[in-house]
N, C-alpha and C positions, 0 to 999 in steps of 0.2 A: 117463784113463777118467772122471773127475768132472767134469772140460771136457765128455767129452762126451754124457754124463748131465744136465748142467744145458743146453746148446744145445737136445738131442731134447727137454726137457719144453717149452723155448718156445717151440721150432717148433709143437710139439704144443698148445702152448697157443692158437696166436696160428691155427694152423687151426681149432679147435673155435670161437675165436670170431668168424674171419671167418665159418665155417657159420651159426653161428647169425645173425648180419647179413644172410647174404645168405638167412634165409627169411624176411624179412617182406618183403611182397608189399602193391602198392595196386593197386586195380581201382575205375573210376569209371564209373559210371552213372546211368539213372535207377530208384528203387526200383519193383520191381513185386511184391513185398507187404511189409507189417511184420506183426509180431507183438509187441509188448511184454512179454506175459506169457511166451512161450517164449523171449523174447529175442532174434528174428532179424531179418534184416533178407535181402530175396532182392533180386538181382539178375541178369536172365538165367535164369533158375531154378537158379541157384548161391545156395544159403544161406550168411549168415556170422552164427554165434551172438557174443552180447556178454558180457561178463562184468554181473552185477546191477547194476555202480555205475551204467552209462548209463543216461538215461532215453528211451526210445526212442520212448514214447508223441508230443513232436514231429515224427518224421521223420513224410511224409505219401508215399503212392503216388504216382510220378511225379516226387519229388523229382528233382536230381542233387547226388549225392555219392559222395565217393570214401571208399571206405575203406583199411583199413590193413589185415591176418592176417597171421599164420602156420597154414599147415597143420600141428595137431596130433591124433594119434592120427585118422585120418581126418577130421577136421573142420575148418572154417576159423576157426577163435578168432579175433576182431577185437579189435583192440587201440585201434582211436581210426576215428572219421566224425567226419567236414567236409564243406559244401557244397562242390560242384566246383566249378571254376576255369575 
C-alpha cells in the first residue's frame, strides 16, 4: 500500500507539472498599441499585461514580437517579449 501511495503522488506530481508547462503560450505579432504605465502591450486586440520589472516604454506600435503568457485568472500574464524572428 506505501508502493502505492508514493507512485500516485509522482504520477500526480509529474501531471500538475506537465499542466503547468503546457500553459505558457507564445503569440507573435505586430504591436497595435502599448501602454507602459498600465503595463500592456495589445496584439490583435488581445491584451497581455507585464509584470512592473519590463520596461515597456521601448516597444513602439507596429513592432514584431512575440510574446510569452500564461492565462491566469482571466488575464494573459506575460512573462518575457522579444523581437520576432
Amino acid at each position: 500500500m506505501r508502493k502505492l501511495a508514493l507512485t500516485s503522488a509522482l504520477v500526480a506530481s509529474l501531471i500538475v507539472s506537465g499542466a503547468a508547462y503546457a500553459a505558457a503560450t507564445t503569440v507573435s505579432g505586430a504591436v497595435t498599441a502599448v501602454d507602459p504605465k498600465a503595463e500592456t502591450v495589445t496584439i490583435d486586440k488581445v491584451v497581455y499585461v507585464f509584470p512592473a520589472k519590463f520596461d515597456l516604454s521601448k516597444i513602439t506600435v507596429g513592432e514584431k514580437v512575440t510574446i510569452t503568457f500564461e492565462v491566469k485568472d482571466g488575464k494573459n500574464d506575460a512573462t518575457k517579449i522579444e523581437a520576432a524572428k
